[in-house]
N, C-alpha and C positions, 0 to 999 in steps of 0.2 A: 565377814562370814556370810552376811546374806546377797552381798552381792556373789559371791563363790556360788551359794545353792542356785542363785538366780542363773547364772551363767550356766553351771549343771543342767540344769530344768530346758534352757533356751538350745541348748546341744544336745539333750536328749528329743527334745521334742522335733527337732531339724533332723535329727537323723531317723526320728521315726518317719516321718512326711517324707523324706528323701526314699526309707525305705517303701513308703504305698503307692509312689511314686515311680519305683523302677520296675525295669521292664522284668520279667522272672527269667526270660530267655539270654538276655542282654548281662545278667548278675552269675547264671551258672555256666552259661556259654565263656564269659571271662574266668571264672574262676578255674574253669576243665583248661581252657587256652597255656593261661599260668601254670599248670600241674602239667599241663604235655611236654612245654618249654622248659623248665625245671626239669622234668626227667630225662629229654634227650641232651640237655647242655652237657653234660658230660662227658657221652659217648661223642657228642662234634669236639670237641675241645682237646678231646684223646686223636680223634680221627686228623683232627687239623695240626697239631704237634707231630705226630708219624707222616703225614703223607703230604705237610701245603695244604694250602686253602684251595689251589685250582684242584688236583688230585682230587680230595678229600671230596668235593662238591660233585666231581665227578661218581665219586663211588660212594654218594647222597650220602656222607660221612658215616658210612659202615655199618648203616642203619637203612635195613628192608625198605625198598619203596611203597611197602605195604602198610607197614607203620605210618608212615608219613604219611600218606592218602588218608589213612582211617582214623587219624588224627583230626586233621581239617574235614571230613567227611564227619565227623560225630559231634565238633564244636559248631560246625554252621547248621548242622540237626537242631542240634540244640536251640541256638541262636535266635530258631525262627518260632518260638514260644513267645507271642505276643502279651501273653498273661499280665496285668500288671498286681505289683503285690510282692514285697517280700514278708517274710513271717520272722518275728524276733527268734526263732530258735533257730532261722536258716540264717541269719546274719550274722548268730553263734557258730554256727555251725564253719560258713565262711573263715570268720577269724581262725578256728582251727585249723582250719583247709591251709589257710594261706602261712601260718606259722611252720605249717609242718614241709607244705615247699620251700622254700626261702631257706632251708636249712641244706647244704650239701653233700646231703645225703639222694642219689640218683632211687633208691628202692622206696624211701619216706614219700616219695613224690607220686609215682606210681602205688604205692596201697591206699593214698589220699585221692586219688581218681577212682580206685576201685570202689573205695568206701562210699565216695559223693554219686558215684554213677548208679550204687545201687539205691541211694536215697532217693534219689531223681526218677528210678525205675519204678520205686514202690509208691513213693509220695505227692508225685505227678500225674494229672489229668492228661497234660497235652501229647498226643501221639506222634508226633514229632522229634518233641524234647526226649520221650522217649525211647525212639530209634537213634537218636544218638547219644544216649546212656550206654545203651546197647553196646555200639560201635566201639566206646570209649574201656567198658569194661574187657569185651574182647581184645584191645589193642593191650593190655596190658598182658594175657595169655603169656606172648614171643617174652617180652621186656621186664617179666617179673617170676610171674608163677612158674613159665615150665625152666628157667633157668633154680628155681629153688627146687623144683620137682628133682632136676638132673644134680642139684648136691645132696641129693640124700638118695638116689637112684643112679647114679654114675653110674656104678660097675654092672648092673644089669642091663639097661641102656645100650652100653659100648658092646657087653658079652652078646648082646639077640644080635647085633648087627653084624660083628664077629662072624655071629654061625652063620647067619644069610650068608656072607661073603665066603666062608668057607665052604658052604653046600654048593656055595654054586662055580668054585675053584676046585673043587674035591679035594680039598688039602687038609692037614692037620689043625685044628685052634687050640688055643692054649691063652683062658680066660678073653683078652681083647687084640690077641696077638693071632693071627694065622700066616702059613706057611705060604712064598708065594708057588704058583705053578709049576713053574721049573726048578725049583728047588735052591736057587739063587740065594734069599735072604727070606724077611719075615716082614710082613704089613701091620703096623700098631695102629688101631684105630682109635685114635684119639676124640677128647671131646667134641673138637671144632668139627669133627667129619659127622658128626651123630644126625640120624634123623630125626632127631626131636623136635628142634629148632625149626624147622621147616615144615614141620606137620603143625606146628603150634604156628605158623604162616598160615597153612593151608585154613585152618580153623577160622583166624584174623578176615580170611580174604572170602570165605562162606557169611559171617556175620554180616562184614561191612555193607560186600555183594546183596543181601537178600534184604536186610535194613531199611539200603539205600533207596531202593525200588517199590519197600515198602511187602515184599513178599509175603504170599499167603502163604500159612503154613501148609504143608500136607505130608503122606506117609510117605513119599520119595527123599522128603529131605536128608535125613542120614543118611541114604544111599551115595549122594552127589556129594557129602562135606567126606564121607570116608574111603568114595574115591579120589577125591584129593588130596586124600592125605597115603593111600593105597601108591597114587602115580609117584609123590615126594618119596618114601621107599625105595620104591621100582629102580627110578634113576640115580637116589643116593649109592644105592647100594651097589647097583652096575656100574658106576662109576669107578669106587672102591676094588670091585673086583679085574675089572680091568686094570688098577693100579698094579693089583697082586698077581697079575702076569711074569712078569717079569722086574729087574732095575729098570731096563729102556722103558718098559710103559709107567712106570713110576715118574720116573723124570719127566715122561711128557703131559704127564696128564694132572700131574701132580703139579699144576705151575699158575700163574695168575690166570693165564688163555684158560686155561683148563676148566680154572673156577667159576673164570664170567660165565662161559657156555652153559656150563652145568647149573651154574644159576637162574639164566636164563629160561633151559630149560623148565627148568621147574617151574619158574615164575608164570610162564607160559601154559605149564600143565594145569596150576594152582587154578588162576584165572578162566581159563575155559569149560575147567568142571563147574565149575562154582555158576560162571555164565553159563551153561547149559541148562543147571538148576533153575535158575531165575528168569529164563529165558524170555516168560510167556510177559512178566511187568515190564521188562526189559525192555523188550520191542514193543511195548506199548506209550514207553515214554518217549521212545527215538520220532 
């Protein structure tokens, strides 16, 4: 029996000294690492059963390369919190973190980043670890929130984009369904087409961007995140409506070709608003 308490005592006392010991950056920078990894394991696992490992890697396993960037852009933020010190309720806090990853559950994963990113935001000195709180909270926007947002908002969602596409086909809608052009058939705009997803990108890629750089704030900013999210529209939506031309432009446009371009685009749009915003830390770092 007293050798057990002894033992107790020599393991608790090791892992306190372990914990004033480690680095603060070095403990939450791994624990965000682990909660990113957990959350995309999923969608690669899905992406690598459908398409090969070579495909899949190509199409950065169907997963934004925006995510991805602002993944590793908000853990090496992190990272560089030299602070040393942990505190026994964050070593609590940890264990929780780490239980509720390790469960495969892909959403558990990401509200355990949201949650820790905002401990880190409010509970943290260092401005660094900070901006990559940031980054990390934002990353989960695409990957959690606005996909919960879009099940309890679908049908309105799908019905705004609808009427854009029919205002500007001048054809009949009828809830998410509009008439095409020539009177052919009808275009159902489904979830996958929605601009949500992509404006909840455009948002990802304003964070990371201005973070990253270290952006001062000022009264322009809203301007530059809501025309990125303004261009993500523009192009969804003409996209769309060009499908609703016709079956021939359906078929063509509607195809993998069709989707990289249009992604592209966007991704293109995303980034250069967001870069024009920041412009000024931007090219102060180059």
């Amino acid at each position: 029996m007293a050798m057990a308490i002894l033992n107790e005592s020599i393991s608790s006392r090791s892992l306190s000294q372990l914990a004033s010991e480690q680095s603060r950056g070095e403990f939450f920078a791994g624990l965000f690492a682990l909660g990113c990894i957990s959350g995309l394991a999923a969608r690669v696992l899905q992406s690598v059963n459908k398409l090969g490992w070579t495909e899949a890697f190509f199409e950065t396993f169907e997963v934004s390369i925006l995510v991805w960037v602002s993944c590793a852009a908000g853990v090496y933020l992190v990272l560089q919190d030299r602070t040393v010190g942990i505190r026994r309720l964050e070593l609590a806090i940890g264990a929780v973190f780490a239980l509720l990853v390790i469960l495969p559950i892909g959403a558990l994963s990401w509200l355990a980043v949201t949650a820790l990113g905002f401990y880190v935001i409010i509970f943290t000195d260092d401005p660094s670890s900070r901006r990559g709180a940031f980054i990390l909270v934002a990353t989960t926007v695409p990957v959690l929130w606005s996909r919960l947002l879009f099940q309890f908002f679908a049908d309105l969602i799908l019905r705004i984009d609808a009427a854009l596409v029919g205002w500007l086909l001048h054809t009949p809608r009828t809830g998410d369904v509009v008439g095409f052009a020539d009177g052919s058939g009808v275009l159902v705009i489904l979830p996958g087409c929605s601009s949500l997803a992509n404006m909840s990108l455009a948002f990802l890629c304003w964070v990371t961007m201005s973070r990253w750089v270290d952006h001062k704030r000022s009264a322009n900013d809203p301007f530059w995140c809501l025309l990125a999210c303004v261009s993500v529209i523009a192009v969804n939506v003409t996209r769309m409506s060009v499908m609703g031309l016709s079956q021939w432009h359906y078929e063509t446009f509607h195809s993998e070709l069709g989707a990289a371009v249009t992604n592209a685009v966007i991704l293109g749009l995303i980034v250069g608003c967001c870069l024009l915003g920041v412009r000024r830390e931007f090219f102060q770092r180059i």
